[in-house]
N, C-alpha and C positions, 0 to 999 in steps of 0.2 A: 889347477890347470884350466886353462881357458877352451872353449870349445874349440877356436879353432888350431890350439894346440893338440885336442886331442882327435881333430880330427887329421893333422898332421900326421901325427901317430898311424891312425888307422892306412893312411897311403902308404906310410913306411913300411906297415907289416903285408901288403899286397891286398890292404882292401877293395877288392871294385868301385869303381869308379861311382856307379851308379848308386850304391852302398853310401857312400861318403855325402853324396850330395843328398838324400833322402832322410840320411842322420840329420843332416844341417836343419834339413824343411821340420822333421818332427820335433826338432830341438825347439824351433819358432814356434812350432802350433801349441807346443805344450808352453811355451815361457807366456803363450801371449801377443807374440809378438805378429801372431794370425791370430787373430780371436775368431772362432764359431760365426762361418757364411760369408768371413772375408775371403776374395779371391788371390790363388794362388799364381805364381809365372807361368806363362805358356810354355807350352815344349819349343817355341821360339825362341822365348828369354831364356830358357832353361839353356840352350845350343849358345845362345851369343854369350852367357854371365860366364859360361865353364869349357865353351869350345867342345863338345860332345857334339856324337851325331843326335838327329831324330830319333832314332833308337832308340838310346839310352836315355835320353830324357821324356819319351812316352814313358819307358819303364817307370822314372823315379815316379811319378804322377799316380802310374797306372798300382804301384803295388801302396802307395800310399791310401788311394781308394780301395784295395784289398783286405786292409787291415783296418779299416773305419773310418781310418784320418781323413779324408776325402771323399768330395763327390763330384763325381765327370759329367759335366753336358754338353751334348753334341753344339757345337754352334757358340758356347758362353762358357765354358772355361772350367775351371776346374779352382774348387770350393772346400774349405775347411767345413766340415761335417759336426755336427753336433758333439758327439761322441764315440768313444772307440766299440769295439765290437765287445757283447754281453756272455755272459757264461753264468751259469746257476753254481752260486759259492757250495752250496750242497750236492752237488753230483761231482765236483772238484776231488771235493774234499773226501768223497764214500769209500769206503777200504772196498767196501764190497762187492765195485764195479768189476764186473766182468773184461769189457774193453777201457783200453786206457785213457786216463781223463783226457788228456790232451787227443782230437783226433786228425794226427798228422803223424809221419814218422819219426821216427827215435833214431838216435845216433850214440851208441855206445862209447863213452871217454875213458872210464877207465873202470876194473876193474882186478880187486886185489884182499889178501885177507891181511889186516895191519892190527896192533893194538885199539880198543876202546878209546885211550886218551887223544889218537890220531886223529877220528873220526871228523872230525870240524860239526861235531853237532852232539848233544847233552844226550846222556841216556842213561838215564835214572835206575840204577841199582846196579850198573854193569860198570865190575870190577876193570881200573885203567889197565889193566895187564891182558883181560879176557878179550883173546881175536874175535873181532867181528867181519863179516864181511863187507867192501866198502866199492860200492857201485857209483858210478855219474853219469851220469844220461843227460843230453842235448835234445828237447825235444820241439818239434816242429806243429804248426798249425796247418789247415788245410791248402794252404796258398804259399809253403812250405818259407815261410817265417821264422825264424829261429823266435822263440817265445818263451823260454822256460828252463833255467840248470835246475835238474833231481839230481839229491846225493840221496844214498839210503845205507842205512845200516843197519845190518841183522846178525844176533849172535850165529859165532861157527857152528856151533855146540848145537845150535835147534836146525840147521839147514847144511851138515855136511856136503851135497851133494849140488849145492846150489851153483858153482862152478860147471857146472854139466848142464846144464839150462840156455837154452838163447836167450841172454842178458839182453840184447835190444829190445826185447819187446816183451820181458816178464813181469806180471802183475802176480807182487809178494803174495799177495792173499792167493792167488791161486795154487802158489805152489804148497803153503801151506794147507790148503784143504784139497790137494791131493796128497799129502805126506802127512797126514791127521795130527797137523799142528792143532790143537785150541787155542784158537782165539777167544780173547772174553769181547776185549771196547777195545776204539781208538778214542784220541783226544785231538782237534787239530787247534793248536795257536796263528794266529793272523798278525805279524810282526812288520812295523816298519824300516827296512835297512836301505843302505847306500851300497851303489855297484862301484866293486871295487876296476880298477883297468884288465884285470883278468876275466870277471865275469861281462862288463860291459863289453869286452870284444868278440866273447860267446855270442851277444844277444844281439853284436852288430850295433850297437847303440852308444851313448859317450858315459867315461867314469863319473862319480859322483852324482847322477841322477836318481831321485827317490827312487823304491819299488817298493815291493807286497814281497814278505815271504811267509808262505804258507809251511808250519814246523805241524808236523804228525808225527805221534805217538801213539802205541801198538802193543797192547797187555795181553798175554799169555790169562789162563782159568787161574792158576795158581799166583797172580800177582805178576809174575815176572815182566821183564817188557822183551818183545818180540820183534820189534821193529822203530829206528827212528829214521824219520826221512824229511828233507822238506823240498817244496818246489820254488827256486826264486824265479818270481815272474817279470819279464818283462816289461817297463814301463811305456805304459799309452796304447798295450795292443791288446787289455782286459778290460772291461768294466763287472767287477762281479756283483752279482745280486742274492738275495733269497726271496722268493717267494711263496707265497702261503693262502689255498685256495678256502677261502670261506663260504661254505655253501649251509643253506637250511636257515638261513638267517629272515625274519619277517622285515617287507617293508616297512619304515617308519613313517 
């Protein structure tokens, strides 16, 4: 499907206006077709190409520079940005975090106990028949972005009560170390996929665009697995890093 058929799409299903034309600009800035410190339309050209007010086309601009794609100056115009905004791949990925990775709100999708084999994600020793619990979370960045589908799945069996919890906003590990689950490790995989027209309309963005998904996995002391979950990220609003501080080292 061609972009602008699927941006068709997205007007059909009541996407904002402003929504529609800001997919277009990230669609160019990622193909290329803006290359890094080319200048982008004015909220002039933006109003004459799409018939929008001033409004809505400061907005496209203004959240474009939100998210990194952009940068605004007063008098000269607004500029494709080097790169998108940074996140440390290690604090992402920490089972251990306290607050949750993403720090913007959560939007609960769904929530339900299904078979293991339902799950849409691998979990290694957990019989297809054995109920897991099967959460999705929409989760938002500070400049409230949609940025990221979480699915997770956790045996019934280790967390009966996890229905009784506010889902929007629970981090598994905590409820496991108030209900004296052991944890032993997690393991997190970093996979390449394609966003299917369902999750691309989540992310507000178009089908068939690369992304990142980050697949974790979650061991019990005794081997078992405790947890599998992954977060598919949206494309162009992460650059992730690790970093690693060397110190004590003599000048050469």
């Amino acid at each position: 499907m061609t972009l602008r058929m699927d941006l068709l799409t997205l007007w059909y299903m009541g996407i904002p206006v402003y929504v529609r034309i800001r997919t277009e600009l990230e669609h160019m800035i990622r193909s290329g077709e803006f290359p890094p410190g080319s200048r982008l339309p004015t909220e002039a050209e933006l109003q004459r190409q799409h018939s929008i007010s001033r409004a809505t086309a400061q907005r496209v601009l203004t959240e474009l520079a939100q998210v990194g794609l952009a940068e605004r100056y007063r008098r000269r115009g607004t500029f494709v940005a080097d790169g998108p905004r940074q996140e440390s791949l290690l604090r992402f990925v920490n089972p251990l975090l306290e607050g949750p990775e993403i720090p913007g709100r959560h939007e609960l999708q769904s929530a339900a106990v299904i078979p293991a084999k339902d799950a849409d994600i691998r979990l290694p020793g957990v019989p297809d028949g054995e109920p897991v619990h099967h959460i999705q979370r929409l989760k938002f960045d500070i400049d409230n972005n949609p940025i990221a589908v979480e699915l997770s799945a956790i045996p019934f069996s280790l967390a009966p009560s996890l229905h009784e919890e506010d889902l929007t906003h629970l981090t598994v590990y905590d409820y496991f170390s108030r209900h004296d689950v052991p944890i032993a490790k997690s393991r997190v995989y970093i996979e390449p996929t394609i966003l299917s027209q369902q999750t691309a309309t989540q992310l507000m963005t178009c089908r068939g665009q690369a992304a990142i998904r980050l697949r974790r996995l979650t061991w019990l002391t005794n081997g078992k697995l405790a947890e599998g979950m992954w977060h598919l990220i949206r494309p162009s609003l992460v650059e992730f890093f690790v970093e690693h501080s060397i110190g004590g080292r003599a000048e050469e």
